[in-house]
N, C-alpha and C positions, 0 to 999 in steps of 0.2 A: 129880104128874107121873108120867105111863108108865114102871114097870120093864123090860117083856119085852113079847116080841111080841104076845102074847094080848091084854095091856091096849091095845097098839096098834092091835089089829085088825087084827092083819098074819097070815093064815093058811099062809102059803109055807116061813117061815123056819123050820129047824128040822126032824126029824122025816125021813123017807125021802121023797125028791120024788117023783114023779108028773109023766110029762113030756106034753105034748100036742103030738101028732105032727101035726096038720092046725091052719091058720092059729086062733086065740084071740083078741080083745085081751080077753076077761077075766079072763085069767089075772093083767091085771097091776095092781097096788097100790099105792096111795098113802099117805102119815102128811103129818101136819103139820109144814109149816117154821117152825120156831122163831125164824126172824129174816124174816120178810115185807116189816120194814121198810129190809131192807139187800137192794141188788143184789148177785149174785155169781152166776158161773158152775159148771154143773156138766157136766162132760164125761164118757160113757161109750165108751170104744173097744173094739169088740166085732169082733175078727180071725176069728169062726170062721162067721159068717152062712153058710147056704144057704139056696136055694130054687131050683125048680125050673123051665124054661123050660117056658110054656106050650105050647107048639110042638111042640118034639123029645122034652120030658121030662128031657132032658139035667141035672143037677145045674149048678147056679152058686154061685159063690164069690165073697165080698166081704168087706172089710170094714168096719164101721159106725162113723160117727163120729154122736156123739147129743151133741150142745150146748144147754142151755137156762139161763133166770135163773129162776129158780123165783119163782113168786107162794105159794098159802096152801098149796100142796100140791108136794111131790116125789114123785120115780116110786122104790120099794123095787125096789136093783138085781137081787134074785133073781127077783124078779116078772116082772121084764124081761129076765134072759134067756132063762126059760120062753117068754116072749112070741116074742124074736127066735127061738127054737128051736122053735117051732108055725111059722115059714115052712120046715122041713125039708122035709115035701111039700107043700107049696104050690105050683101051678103060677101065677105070673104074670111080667109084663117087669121090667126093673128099676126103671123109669122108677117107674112103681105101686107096687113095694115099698118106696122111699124115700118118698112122697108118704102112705101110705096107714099107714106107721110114725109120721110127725110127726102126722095128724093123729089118728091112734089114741091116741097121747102129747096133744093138746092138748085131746080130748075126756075121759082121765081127769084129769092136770093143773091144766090152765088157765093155763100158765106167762106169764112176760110178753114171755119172748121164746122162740122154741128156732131149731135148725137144725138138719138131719140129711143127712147126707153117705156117699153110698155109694159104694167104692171095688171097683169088680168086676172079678177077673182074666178074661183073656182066651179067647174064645172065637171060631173062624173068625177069627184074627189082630185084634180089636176090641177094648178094654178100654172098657167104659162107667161114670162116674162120675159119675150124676147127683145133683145139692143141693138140697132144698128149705126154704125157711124161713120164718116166720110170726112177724108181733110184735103183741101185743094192740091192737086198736084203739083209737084216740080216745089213745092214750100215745105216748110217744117211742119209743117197742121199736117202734110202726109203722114210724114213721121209719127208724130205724135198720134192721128191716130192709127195706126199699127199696135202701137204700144198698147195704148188705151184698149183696144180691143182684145189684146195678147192680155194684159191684166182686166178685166171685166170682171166684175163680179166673184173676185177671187177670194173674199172676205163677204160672202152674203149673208143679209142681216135677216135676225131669227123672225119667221113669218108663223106670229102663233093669234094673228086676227082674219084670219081669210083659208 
């Protein structure tokens, strides 16, 4: 069984980072889950997200919620914040940086479910907080999310700091 990163193949951890200032997704790394055969959730909330409006250039602020069930692989969270921090100049909407994070996440993955949810402070008096979420085919995580997406935000909570 793997001691340390090295034996993992995990090359991030450890060591002085190296940050990547222009969008990446390969900075980011996966190991094996040890229980494939058990659902369970793993949630990452990442308060300090930027990127950049394509448009003005202007800087944008969000926070990221990253929900998945992990199938044979999870995402190493240092790899991933590398990752979210490669959109610091990235210019795109936000609609795309939420949509283009999940499936960066299900292309190295492969989870059986995930969902990722971006919470962006306001800009021209507008807060945009777009969701997107994906469940493997041919499985219930399909299903589920259908559902999940059909109720989304159906009970949205009172936004009176942003």
């Amino acid at each position: 069984m793997p001691q340390n990163d090295k034996e993992l193949n995990l090359k991030l951890l450890g060591g002085k980072t190296q940050y990547v200032f222009e969008y990446n997704p390969d900075v980011l790394e996966t190991f094996d889950n040890k229980h494939p055969d058990t659902d369970y959730w793993v949630k990452f909330n990442c308060p300090e997200f930027t990127s950049l409006c394509p448009i003005t250039n202007q800087p944008d602020f969000a926070t990221i919620y990253i929900s998945y069930v992990p199938d044979k692989k999870l995402v190493e969270s240092k790899s991933l914040k590398l990752y979210l921090f490669s959109y610091r100049n990235h210019g795109d909407f936000h609609e795309n940086c939420i949509v283009t994070i999940m499936k960066d996440l299900i292309d190295k993955m492969d989870p059986k479910y995930i969902e990722v949810w971006g919470k962006f402070l306001p800009r021209g008096g507008i807060s945009i907080d777009p969701y997107a979420n994906w469940g493997k085919p041919g499985t219930r995580w399909e299903k589920i999310a259908e559902q999940r997406l059909a109720m989304h935000d159906m009970n949205p909570e009172t936004v009176d700091n942003r």
